[in-house]
ZAMARGU-4260 file (C-alpha; in steps of 0.2 Angstrom, whole numbers, plus 5000, padded with zeros to 4 digits):
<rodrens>
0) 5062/5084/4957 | 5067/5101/4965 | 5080/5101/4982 | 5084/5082/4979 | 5101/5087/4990
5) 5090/5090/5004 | 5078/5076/5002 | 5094/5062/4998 | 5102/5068/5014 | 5083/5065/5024
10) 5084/5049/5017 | 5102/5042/5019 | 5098/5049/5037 | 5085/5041/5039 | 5093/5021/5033
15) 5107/5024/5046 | 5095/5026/5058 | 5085/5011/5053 | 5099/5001/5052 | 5106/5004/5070
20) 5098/4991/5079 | 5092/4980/5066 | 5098/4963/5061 | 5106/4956/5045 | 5092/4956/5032
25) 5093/4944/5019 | 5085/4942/5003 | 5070/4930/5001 | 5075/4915/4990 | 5060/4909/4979
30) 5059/4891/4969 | 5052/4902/4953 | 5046/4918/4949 | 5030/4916/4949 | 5032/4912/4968
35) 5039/4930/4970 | 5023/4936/4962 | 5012/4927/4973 | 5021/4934/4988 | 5021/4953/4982
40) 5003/4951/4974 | 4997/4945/4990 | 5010/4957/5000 | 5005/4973/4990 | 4990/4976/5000
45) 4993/4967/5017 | 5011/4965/5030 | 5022/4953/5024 | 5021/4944/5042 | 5001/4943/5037
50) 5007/4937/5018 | 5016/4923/5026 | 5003/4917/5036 | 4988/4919/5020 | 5001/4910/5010
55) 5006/4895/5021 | 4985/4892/5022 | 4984/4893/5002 | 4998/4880/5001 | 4990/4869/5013
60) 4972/4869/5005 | 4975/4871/4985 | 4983/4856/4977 | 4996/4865/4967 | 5000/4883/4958
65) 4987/4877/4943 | 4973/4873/4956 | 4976/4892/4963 | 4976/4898/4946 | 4958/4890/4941
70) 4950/4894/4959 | 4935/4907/4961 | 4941/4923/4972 | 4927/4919/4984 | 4936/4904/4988
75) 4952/4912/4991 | 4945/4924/5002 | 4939/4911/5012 | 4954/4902/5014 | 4965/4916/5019
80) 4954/4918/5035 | 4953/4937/5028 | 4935/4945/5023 | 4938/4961/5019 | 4940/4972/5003
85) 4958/4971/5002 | 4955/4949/5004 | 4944/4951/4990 | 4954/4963/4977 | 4972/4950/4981
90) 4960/4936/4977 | 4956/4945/4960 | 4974/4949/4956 | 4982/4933/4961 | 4970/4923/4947
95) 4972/4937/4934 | 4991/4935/4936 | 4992/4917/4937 | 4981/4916/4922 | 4991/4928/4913
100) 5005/4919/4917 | 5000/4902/4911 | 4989/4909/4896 | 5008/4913/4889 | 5018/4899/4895
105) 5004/4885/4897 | 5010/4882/4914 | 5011/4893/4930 | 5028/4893/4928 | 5042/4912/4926
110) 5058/4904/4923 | 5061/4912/4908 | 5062/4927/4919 | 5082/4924/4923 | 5088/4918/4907
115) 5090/4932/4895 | 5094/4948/4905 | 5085/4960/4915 | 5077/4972/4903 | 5070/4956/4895
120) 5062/4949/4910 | 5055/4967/4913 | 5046/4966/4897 | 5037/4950/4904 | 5030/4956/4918
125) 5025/4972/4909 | 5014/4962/4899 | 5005/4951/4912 | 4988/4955/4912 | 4985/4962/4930
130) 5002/4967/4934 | 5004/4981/4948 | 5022/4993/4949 | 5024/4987/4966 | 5022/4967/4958
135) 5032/4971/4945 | 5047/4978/4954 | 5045/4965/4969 | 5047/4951/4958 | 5064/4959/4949
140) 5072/4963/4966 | 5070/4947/4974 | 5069/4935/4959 | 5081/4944/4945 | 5091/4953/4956
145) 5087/4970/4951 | 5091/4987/4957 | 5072/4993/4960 | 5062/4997/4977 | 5044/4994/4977
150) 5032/5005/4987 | 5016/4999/4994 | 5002/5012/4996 | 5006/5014/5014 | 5026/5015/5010
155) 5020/5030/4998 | 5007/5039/5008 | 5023/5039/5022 | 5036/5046/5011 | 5024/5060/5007
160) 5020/5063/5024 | 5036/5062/5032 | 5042/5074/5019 | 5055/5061/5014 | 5050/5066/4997
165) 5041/5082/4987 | 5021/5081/4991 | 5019/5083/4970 | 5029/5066/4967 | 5021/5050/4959
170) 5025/5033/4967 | 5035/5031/4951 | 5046/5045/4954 | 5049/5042/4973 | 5055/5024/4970
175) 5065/5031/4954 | 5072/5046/4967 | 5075/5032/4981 | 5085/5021/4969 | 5096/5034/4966
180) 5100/5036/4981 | 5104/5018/4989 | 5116/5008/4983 | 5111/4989/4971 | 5117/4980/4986
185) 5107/4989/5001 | 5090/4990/4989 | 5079/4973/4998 | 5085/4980/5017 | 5083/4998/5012
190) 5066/4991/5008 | 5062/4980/5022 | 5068/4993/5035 | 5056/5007/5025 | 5044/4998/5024
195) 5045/4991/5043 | 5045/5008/5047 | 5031/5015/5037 | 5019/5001/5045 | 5025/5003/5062
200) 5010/5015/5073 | 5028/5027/5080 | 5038/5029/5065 | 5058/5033/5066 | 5057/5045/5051
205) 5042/5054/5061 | 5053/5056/5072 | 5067/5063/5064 | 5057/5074/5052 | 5039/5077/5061
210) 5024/5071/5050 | 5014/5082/5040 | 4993/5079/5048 | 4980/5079/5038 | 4968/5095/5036
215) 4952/5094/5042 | 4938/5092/5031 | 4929/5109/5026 | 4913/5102/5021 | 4910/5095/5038
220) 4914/5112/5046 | 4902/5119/5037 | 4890/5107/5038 | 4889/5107/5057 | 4887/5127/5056
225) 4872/5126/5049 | 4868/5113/5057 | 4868/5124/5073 | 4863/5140/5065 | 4846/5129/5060
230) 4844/5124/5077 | 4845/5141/5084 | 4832/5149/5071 | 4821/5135/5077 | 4823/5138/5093
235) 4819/5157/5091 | 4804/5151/5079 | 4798/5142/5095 | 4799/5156/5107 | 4792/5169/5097
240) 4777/5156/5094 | 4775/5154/5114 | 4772/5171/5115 | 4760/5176/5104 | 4751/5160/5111
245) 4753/5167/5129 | 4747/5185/5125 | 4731/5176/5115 | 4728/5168/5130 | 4729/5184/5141
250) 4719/5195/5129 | 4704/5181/5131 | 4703/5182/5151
</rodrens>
């Protein structure tokens, strides 16, 4: 990654300026694991305010974590309240996890997660069936207490935009670069504040570093040209027409 000095300064900048006004932010405290997956496999796609909310209505409707587990996705849509393409793709991955899960452990249970170091409980999820970066890394920051930052697609897209980091970057490489660059014990607010920011409609980092637009679309362009250029040889087409009719007409008389 070239200029890192520049980007590590955007970025440090950009924390003190999330933090200013913002209060204490504390890590969320999960039961098990496999609670921390269904947060993040539910949170990867929605807010976490909206995660809350489809959660607290799966709790209240499924018996248990094994009754999720065997449920159609149809059903789970349903039951969040949500029908959209999002709803219907965290439906798919919750099951496919929670499968995965008890397909290994015969029960919807992560507990060996904590128990035998990190890089062990790395290897775990990396070989759940349905596992996402952004699940993965979730799950070790707020359940084995790992120096990681996961990225949503938006918290990517606003990275890129905000040039916070290079435009050739991978999602892998901005969370390796922002790692780097805040300290184990600031990762979940560094996370929380970035990710606050990057689904807010008037950004800080925007702000600060200006946002890159998009480019218009060239094929629409062109596509309205000769649009208009059809419309005006038609309209010639027309006229010349009317006039040989006029002067037929003329010659008759």
């Amino acid at each position: 990654m070239k200029n890192t000095k520049e980007y590590a300064q955007k970025i440090k900048k950009l924390f003190t300026a999330l933090k200013k006004n913002a209060a204490k932010l504390k890590i969320p405290e999960f039961a098990n694991p496999v609670d921390s997956l269904i947060f993040a496999a539910v949170c990867q796609d929605i807010s976490e305010a909206e995660t809350r909310a489809v959660i607290k209505k799966l709790e209240a409707h499924f018996v248990d974590k094994n009754d999720l587990r065997v449920s159609r996705s149809e059903e789970i849509v349903e039951v969040s309240g949500k029908s959209s393409p999002n709803s219907e793709k965290i439906a798919r991955r919750l099951t496919t996890l929670l499968n995965s899960v008890f397909h290994k452990y015969d029960m919807v249970s992560l507990e060996e997660l904590g128990l035998q170091g990190k890089r062990h409980a790395k290897e775990i999820l990396d070989n759940l069936e349905g596992i996402t970066e952004f699940v993965s890394s979730y799950i070790m920051m707020t359940a084995v207490d790992a120096h990681t930052i996961p990225l949503t697609e938006t918290m990517f897209d606003y990275l890129i935009s905000c040039k916070l980091v290079p435009a050739n970057s991978t999602p892998a490489q901005a969370a390796g670069f922002l790692e780097r660059q805040i300290p184990a014990t600031n990762t979940y607010a560094f996370y929380a504040l970035l990710r606050k920011d990057a689904e807010s409609t008037k950004s800080t980092a925007e702000k600060l570093f200006g946002k890159e637009s998009k480019p218009a679309k060239k094929k629409t362009v062109k596509k309205t040209v000769k649009k208009t250029a059809a419309k005006k040889t038609l309209t010639k087409t027309k006229k010349a027409v009317a006039k040989k009719t006029t002067r037929k007409k003329t010659k008759k008389k």
